[in-house]
N, C-alpha and C positions, 0 to 999 in steps of 0.2 A: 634352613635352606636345605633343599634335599640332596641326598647325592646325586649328580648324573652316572647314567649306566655306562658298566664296565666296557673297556672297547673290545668292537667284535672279535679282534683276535684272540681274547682271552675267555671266548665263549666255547660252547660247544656245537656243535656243524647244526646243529636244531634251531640253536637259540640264537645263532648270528644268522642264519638266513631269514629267521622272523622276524627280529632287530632292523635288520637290510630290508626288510619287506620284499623280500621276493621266492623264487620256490627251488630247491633241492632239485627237481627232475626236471622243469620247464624252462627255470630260469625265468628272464622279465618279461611280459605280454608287451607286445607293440606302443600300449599309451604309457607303461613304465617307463620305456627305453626314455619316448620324447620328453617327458615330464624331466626323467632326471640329467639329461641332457641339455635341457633348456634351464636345471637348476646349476646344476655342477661344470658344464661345459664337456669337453671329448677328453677323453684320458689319454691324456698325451703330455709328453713333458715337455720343457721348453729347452731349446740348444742352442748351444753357445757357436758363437760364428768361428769357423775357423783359423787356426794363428795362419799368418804370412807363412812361408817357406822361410824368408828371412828372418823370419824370428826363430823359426824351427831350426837353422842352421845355427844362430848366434847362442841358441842355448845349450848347443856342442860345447862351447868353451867357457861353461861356467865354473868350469873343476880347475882345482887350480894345479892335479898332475897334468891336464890336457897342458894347461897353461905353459907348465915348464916343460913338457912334450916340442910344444909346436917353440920356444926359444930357440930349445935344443937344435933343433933343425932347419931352423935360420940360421944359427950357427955355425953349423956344420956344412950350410949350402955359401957362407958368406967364405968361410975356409974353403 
């Protein structure tokens, strides 16, 4: 079985841009772009939906000095 080639980052700027097939000073000609766009899709990453507010607030008091903080001061408000 033969080896597969080293990844590009462990090449040199020569030899991962010919690996990449494309060129050091031009970059990709117009039917490169589409080809590998239509292969690989848009480089983009995917994200995650943002938390509630209320969840961004309840995970204020996951400490548990918060914990005996906000006691304390019930406490002190019930006094």
């Amino acid at each position: 079985m033969p080896n597969p080639p080293p990844p590009w980052h462990h090449l040199q700027p020569q030899e991962a841009v010919a690996q990449l097939e494309s060129d050091a000073g031009q970059g990709l000609d117009e039917p490169g772009v589409r080809e590998r766009l239509a292969r690989h899709g848009e480089n983009r990453l995917t994200e995650r939906p943002p938390r509630s507010k209320w969840l961004v607030f309840a995970d204020q008091f996951k400490s548990l000095l918060i914990l005996v903080l906000v006691a304390a001061a019930l406490l002190a408000g019930a006094i």
